[in-house]
Every structure is written in structure tokens, then in C-alpha cells.
Backbone atoms as SQL, in Angstrom:
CREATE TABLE atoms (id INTEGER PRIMARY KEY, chain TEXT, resi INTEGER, resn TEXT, atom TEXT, x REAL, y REAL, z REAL);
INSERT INTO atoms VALUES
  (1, 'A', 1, 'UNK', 'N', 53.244, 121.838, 122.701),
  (2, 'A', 1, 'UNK', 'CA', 53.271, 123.295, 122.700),
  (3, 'A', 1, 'UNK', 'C', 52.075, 123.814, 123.472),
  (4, 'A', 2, 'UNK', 'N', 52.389, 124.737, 124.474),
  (5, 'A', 2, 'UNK', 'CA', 51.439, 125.514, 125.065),
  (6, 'A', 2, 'UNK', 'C', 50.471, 125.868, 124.373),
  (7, 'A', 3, 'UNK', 'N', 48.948, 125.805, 124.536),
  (8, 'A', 3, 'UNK', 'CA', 48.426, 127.043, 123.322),
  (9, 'A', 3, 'UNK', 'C', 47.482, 128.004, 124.434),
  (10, 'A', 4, 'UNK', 'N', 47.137, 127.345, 125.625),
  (11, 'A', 4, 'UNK', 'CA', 46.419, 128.317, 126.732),
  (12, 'A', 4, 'UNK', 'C', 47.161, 129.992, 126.749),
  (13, 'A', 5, 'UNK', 'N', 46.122, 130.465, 126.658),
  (14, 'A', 5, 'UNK', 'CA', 46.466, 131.900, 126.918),
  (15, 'A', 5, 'UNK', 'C', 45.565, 132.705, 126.388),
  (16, 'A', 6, 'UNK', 'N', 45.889, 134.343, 125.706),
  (17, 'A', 6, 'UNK', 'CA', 45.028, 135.264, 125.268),
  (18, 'A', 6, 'UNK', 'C', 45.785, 135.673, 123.833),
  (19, 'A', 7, 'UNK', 'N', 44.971, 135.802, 123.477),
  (20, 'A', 7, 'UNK', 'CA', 45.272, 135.981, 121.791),
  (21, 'A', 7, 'UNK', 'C', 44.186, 137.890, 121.492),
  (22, 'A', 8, 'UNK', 'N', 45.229, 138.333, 120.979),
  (23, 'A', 8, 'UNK', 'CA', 43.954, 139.539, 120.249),
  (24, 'A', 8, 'UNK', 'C', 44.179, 139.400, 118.747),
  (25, 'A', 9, 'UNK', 'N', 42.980, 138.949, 118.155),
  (26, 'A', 9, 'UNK', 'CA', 43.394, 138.721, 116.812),
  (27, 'A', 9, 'UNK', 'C', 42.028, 139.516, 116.233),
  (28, 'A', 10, 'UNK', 'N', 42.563, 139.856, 114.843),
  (29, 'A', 10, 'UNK', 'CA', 41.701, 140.450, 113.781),
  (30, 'A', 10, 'UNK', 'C', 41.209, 139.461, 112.487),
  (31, 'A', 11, 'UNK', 'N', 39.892, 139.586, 112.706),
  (32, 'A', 11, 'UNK', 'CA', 39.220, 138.434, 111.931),
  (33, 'A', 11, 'UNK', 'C', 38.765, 139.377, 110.634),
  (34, 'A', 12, 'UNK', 'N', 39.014, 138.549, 109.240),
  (35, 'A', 12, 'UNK', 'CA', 38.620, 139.166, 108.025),
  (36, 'A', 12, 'UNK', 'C', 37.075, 138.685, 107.645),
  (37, 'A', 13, 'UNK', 'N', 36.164, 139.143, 108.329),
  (38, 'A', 13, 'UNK', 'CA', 34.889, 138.742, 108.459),
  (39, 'A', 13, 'UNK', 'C', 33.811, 139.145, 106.762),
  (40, 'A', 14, 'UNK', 'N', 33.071, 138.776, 106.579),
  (41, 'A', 14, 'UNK', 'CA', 32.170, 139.226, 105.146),
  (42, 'A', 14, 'UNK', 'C', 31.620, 140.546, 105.601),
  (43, 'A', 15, 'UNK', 'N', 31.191, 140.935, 107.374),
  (44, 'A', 15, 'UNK', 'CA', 30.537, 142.220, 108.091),
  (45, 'A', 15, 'UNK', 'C', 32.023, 142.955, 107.588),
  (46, 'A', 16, 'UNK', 'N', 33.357, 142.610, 107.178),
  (47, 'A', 16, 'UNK', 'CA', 34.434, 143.579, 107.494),
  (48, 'A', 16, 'UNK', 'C', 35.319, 143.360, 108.400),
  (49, 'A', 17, 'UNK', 'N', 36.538, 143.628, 108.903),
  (50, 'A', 17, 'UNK', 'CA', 37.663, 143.532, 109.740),
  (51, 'A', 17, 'UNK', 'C', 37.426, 143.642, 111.138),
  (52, 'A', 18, 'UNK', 'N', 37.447, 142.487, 111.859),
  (53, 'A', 18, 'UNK', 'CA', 36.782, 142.352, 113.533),
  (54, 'A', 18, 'UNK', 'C', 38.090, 142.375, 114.321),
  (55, 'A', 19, 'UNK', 'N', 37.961, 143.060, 115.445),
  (56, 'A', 19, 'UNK', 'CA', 38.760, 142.770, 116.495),
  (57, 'A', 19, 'UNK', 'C', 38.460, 141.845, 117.574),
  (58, 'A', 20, 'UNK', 'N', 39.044, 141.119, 118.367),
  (59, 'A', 20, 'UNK', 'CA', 38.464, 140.646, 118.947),
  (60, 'A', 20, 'UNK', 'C', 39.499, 139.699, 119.861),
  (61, 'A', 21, 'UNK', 'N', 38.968, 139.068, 121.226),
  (62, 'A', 21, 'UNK', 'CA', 40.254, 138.765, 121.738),
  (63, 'A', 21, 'UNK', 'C', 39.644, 137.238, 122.137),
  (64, 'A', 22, 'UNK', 'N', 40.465, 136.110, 121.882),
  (65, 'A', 22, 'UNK', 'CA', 40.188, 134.976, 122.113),
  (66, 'A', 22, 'UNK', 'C', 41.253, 134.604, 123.247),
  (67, 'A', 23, 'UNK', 'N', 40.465, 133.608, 124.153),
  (68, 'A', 23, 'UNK', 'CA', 41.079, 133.338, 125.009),
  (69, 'A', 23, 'UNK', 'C', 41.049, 131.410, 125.366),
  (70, 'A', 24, 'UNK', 'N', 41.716, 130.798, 125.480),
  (71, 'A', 24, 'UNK', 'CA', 42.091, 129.427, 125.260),
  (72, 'A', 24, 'UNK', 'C', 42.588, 128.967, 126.975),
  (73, 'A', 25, 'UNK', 'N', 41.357, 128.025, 127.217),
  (74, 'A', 25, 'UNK', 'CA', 41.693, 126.999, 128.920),
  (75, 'A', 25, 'UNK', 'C', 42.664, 125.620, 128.188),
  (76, 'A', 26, 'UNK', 'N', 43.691, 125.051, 128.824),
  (77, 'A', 26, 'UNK', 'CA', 43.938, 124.188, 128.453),
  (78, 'A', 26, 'UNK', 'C', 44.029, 122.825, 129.530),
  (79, 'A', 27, 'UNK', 'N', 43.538, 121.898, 129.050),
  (80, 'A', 27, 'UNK', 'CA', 43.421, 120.874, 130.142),
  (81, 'A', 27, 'UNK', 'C', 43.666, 119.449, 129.522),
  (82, 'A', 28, 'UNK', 'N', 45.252, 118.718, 129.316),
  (83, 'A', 28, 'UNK', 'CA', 45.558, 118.031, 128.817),
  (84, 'A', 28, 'UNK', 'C', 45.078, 118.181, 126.870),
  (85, 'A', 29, 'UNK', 'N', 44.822, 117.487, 126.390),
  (86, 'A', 29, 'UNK', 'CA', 44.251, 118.303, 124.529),
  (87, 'A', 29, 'UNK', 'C', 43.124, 118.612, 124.539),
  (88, 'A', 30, 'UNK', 'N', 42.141, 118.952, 126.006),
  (89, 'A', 30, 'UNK', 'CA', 41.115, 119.342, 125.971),
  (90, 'A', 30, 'UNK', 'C', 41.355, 121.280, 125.699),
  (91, 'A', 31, 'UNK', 'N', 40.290, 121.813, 124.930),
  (92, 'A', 31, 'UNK', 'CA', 40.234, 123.397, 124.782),
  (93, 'A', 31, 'UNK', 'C', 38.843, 123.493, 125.192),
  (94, 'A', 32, 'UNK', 'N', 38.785, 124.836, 125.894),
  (95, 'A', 32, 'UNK', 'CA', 37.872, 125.806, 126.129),
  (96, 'A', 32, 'UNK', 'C', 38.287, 126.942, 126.030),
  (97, 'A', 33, 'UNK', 'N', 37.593, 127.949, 126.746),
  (98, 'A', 33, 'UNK', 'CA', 37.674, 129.090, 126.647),
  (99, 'A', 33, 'UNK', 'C', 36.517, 130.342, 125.928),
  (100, 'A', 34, 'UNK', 'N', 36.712, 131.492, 125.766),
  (101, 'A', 34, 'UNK', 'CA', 36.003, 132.479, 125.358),
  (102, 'A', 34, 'UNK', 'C', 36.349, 133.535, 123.961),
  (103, 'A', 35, 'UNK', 'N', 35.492, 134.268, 123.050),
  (104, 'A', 35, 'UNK', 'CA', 36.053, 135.350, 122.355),
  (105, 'A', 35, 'UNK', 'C', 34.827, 136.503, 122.516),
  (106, 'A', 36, 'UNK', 'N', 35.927, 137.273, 122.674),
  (107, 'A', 36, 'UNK', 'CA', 34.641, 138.861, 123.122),
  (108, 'A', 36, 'UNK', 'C', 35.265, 139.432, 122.049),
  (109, 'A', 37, 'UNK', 'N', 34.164, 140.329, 121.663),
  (110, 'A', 37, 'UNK', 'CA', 34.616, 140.920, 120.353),
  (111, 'A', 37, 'UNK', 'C', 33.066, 141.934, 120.161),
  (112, 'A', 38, 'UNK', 'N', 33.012, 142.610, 118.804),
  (113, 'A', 38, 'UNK', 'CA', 31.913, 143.454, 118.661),
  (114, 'A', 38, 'UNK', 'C', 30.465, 142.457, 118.876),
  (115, 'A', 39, 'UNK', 'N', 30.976, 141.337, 119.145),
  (116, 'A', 39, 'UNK', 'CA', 29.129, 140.689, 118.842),
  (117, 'A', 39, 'UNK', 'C', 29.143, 140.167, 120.205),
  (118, 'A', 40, 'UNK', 'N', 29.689, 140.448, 121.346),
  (119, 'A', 40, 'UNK', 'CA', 29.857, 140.331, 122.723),
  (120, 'A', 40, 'UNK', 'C', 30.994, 139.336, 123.252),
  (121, 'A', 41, 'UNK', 'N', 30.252, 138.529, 124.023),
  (122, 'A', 41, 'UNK', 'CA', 31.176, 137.446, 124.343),
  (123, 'A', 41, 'UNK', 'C', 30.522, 135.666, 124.195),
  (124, 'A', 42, 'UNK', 'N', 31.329, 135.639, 123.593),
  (125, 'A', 42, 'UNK', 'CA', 30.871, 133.724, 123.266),
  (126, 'A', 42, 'UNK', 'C', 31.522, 132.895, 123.765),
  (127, 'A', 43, 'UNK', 'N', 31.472, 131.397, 124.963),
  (128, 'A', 43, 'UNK', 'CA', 31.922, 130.911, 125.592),
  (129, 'A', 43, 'UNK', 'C', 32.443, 129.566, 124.782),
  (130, 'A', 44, 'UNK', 'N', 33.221, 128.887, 124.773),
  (131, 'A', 44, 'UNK', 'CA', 33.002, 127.616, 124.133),
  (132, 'A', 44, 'UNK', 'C', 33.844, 126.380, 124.913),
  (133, 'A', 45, 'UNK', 'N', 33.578, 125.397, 124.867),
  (134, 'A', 45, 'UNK', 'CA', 34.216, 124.300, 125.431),
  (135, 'A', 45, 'UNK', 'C', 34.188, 122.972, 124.374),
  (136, 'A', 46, 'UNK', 'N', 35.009, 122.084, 124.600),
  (137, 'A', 46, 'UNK', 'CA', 34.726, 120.872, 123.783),
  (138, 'A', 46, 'UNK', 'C', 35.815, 120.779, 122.900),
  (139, 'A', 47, 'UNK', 'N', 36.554, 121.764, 123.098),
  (140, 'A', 47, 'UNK', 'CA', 37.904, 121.500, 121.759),
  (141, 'A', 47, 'UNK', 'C', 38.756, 120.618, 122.101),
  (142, 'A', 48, 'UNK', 'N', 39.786, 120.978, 120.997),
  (143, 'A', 48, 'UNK', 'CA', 40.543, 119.422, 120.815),
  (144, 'A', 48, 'UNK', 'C', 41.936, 120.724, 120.791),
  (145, 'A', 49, 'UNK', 'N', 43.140, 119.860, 121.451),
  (146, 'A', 49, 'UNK', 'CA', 44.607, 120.552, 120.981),
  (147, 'A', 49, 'UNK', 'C', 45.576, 119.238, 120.765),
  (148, 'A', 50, 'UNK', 'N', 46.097, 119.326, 119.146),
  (149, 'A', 50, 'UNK', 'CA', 46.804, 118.222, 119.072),
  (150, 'A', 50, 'UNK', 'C', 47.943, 119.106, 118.573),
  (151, 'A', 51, 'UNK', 'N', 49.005, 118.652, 119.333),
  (152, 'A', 51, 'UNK', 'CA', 50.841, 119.869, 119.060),
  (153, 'A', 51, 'UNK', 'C', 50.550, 121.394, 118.983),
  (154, 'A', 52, 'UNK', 'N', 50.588, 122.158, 117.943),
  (155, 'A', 52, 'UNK', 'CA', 50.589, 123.506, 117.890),
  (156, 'A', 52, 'UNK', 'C', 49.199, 123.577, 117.054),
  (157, 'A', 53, 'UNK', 'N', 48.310, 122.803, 116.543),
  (158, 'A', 53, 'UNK', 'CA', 46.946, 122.798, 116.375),
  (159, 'A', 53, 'UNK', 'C', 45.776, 123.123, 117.100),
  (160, 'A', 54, 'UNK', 'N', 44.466, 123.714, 116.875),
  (161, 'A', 54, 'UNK', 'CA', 43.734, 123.570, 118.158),
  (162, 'A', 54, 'UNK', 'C', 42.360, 123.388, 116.889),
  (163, 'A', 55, 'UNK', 'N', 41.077, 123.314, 117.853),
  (164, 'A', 55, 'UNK', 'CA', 39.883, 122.748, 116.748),
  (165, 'A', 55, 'UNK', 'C', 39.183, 123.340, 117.611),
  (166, 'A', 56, 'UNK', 'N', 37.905, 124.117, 117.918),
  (167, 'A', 56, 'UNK', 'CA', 36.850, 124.389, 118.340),
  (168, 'A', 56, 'UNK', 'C', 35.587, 124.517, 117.897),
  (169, 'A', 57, 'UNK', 'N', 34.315, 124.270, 118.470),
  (170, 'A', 57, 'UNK', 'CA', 32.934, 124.788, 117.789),
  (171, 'A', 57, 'UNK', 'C', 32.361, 125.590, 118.878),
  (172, 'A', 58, 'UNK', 'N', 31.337, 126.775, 118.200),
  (173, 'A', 58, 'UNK', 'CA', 30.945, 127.834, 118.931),
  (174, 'A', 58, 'UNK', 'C', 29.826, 128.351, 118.400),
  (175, 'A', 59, 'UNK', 'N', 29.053, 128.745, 119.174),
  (176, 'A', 59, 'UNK', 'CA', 28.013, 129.101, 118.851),
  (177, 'A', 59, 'UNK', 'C', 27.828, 131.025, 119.076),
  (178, 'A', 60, 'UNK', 'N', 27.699, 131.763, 117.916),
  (179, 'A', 60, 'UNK', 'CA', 27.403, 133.183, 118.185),
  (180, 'A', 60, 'UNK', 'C', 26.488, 134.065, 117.727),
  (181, 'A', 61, 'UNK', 'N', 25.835, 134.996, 118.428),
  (182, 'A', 61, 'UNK', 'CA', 24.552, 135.408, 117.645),
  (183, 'A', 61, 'UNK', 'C', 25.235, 137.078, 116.900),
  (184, 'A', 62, 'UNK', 'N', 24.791, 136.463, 115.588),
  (185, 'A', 62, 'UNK', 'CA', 25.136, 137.735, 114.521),
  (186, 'A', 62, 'UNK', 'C', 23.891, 137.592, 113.919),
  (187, 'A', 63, 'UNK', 'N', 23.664, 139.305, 113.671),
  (188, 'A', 63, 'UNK', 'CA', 22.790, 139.507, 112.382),
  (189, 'A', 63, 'UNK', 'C', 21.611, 139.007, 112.958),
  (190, 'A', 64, 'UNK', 'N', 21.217, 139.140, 114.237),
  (191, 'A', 64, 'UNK', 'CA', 19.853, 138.475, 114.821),
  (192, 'A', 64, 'UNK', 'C', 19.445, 137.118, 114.843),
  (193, 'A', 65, 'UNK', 'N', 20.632, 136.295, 114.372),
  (194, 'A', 65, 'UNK', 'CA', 20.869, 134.574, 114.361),
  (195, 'A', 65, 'UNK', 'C', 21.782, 134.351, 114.943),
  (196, 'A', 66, 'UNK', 'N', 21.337, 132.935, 115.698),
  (197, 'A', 66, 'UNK', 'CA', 22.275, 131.936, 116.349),
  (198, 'A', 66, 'UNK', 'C', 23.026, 131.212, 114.780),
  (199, 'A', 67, 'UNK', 'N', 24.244, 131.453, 115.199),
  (200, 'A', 67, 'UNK', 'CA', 25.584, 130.839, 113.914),
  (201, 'A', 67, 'UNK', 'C', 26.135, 129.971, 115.184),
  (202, 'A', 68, 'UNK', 'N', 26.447, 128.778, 114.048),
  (203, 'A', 68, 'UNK', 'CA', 27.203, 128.002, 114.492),
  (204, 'A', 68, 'UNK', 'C', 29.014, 127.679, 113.995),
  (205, 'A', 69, 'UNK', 'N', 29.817, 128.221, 114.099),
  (206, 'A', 69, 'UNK', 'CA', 31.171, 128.643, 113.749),
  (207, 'A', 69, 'UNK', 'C', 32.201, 126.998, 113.977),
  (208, 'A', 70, 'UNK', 'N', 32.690, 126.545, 112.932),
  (209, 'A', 70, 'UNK', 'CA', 34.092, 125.458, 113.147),
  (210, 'A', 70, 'UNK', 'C', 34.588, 126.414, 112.922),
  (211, 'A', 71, 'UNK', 'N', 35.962, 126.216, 114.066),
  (212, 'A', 71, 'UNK', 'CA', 37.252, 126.953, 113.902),
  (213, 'A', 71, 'UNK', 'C', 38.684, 125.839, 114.005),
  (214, 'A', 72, 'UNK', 'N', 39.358, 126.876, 113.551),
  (215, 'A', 72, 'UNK', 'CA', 40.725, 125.657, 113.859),
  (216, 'A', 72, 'UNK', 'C', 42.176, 126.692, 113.214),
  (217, 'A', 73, 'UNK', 'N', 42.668, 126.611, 114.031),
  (218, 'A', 73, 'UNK', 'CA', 44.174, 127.278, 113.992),
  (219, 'A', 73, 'UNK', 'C', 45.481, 126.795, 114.701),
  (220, 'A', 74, 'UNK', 'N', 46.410, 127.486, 114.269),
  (221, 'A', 74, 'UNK', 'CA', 48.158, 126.840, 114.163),
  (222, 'A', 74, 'UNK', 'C', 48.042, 127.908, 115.309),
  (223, 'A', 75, 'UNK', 'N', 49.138, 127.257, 115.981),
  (224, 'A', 75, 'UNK', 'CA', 49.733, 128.850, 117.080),
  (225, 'A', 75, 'UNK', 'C', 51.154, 128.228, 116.430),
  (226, 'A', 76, 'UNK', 'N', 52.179, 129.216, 116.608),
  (227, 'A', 76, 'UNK', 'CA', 53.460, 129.206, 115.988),
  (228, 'A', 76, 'UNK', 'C', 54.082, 130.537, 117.309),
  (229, 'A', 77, 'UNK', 'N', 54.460, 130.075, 118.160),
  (230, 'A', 77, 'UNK', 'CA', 55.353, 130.699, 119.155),
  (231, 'A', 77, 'UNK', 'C', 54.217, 131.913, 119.860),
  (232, 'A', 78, 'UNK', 'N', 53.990, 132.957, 119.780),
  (233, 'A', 78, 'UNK', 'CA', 52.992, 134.084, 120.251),
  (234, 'A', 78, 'UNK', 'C', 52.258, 134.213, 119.215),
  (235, 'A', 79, 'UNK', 'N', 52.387, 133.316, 117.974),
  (236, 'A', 79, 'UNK', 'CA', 51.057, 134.158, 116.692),
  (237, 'A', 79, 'UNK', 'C', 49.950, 133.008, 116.754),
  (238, 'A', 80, 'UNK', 'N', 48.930, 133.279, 116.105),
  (239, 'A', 80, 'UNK', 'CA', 47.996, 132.265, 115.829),
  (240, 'A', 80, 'UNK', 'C', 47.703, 132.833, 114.403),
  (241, 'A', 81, 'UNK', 'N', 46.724, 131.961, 114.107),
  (242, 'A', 81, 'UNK', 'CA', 46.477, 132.180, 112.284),
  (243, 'A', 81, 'UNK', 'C', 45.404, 130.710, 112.907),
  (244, 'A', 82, 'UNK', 'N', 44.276, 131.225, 111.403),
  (245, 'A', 82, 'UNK', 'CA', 43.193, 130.191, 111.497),
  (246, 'A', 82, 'UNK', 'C', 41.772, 130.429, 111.261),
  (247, 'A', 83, 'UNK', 'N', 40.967, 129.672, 110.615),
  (248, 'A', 83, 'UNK', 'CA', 39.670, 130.324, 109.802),
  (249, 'A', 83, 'UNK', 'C', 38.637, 129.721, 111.177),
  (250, 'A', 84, 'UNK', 'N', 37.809, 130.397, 110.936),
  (251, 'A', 84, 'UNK', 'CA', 36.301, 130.293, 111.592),
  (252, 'A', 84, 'UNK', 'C', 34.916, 130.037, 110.198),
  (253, 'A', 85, 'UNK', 'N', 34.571, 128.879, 110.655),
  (254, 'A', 85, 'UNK', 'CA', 33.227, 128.343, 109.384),
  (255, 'A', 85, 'UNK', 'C', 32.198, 128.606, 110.020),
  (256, 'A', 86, 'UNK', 'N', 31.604, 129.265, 108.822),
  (257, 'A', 86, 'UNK', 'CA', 30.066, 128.845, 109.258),
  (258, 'A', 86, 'UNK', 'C', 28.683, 128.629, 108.115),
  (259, 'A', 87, 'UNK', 'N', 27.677, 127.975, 107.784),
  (260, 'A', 87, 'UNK', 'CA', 27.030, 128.279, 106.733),
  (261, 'A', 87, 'UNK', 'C', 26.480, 129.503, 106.332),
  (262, 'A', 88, 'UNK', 'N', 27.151, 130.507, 106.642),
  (263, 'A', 88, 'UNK', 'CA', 27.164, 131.979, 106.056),
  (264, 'A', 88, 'UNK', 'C', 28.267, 132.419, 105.316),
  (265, 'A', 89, 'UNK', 'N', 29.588, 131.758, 105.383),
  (266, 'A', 89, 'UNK', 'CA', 30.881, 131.672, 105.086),
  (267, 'A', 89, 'UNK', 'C', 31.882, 131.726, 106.047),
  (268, 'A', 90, 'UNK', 'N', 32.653, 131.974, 105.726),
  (269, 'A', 90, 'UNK', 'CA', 34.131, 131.604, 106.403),
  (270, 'A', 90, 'UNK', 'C', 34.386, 133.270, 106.561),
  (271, 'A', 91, 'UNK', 'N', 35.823, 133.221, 107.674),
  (272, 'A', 91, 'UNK', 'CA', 36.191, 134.527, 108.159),
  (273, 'A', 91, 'UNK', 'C', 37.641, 133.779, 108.834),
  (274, 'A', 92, 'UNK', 'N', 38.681, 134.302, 107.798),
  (275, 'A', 92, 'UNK', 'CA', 40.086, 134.208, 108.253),
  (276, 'A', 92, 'UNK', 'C', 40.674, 135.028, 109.127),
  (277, 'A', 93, 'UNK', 'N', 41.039, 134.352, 110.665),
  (278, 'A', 93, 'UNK', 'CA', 41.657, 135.311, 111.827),
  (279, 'A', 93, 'UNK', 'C', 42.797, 135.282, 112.195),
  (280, 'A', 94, 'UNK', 'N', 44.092, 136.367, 112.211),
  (281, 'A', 94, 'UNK', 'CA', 45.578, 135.710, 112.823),
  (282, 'A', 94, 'UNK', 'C', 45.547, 137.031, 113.844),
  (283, 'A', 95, 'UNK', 'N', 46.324, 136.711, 114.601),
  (284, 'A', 95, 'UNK', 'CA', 46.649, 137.508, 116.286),
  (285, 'A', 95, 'UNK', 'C', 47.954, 137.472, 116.702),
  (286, 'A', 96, 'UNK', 'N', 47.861, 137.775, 118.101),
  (287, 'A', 96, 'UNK', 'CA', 49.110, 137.698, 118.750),
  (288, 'A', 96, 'UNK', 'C', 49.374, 137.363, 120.021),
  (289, 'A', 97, 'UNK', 'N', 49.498, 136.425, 121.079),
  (290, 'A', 97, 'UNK', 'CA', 49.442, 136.545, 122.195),
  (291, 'A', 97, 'UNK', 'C', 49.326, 137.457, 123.217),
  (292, 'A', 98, 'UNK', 'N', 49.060, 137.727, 124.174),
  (293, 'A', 98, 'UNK', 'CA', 49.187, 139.008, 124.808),
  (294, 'A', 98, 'UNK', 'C', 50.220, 138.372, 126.234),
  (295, 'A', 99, 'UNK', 'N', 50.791, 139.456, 126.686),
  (296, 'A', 99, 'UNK', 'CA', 51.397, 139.088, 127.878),
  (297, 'A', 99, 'UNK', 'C', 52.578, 138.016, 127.818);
């Protein structure tokens, strides 16, 4: 399953309800890509895509700290769904493809 593309998804964050648009490079089950959102834009590379799964780590500065975020989500046709970790807590995000 494809998962490259653009996603605008809303993350249920502990700050409150984020918008934000993630975007996914795909290169054999390698992931990269970017998410811009209220805390700017964060680049990431190094992921993994196994079937309609994907896994990423990212680094973003909130709250005047560098966070370090595991993520990992299902895509299921144009939706995604999928939590983002970090030792501050977790923040559950689902979206929608764009385009």
C-alpha cells in the first residue's frame, strides 16, 4: 500500500487540539518526510513502512525544549490514525489525505 503523500491531520495533544499537515517520502519501506503545524516545521527521515503501517522518530521543539516524539500509524485508503510518544506523553493523531 502506498503511504507517500500529504495527510492534514488533527492531533489530540495535552497543549489541546493541533492541526497540522504531515507529509510522507517513500523509498522502497524507507519513510521520510515533514510535519508543519503550530510549532513550525519538523523534518524527519529514518522510518520504516511495512504494508499499510508506517514508524517514525522526530525531533520537535515545544515549550522551549527539544522533544523527542515515536510515532507510528495505519493508513487505511486516504485516512491515517496513529499516536505520537514522547516523555511528556502521548498525543493521538487521525487525518486525511489531501489531493
Amino acid at each position: 500500500m502506498a503511504i507517500a503523500g500529504t495527510y492534514k491531520i488533527n492531533l489530540n495533544t495535552p497543549m489541546g487540539m493541533q492541526t497540522s499537515t504531515l507529509t510522507f517520502t517513500e523509498k522502497g519501506d524507507q519513510i521520510s518526510g515533514s510535519m508543519v503545524g503550530e510549532l513550525g516545521e519538523n523534518q524527519f527521515s529514518g522510518g520504516k513502512a511495512d504494508g499499510n503501517k508506517v514508524s517514525w522518530n522526530m525531533d520537535i521543539s515545544a515549550m522551549g525544549m527539544q522533544v523527542s516524539l515515536s510515532c507510528e500509524a495505519t493508513v487505511d485508503g486516504n485516512s491515517i490514525k496513529g499516536t505520537m510518544s514522547s516523555p511528556m506523553g502521548g498525543a493521538d493523531f487521525s487525518g486525511q489525505r489531501e489531493g
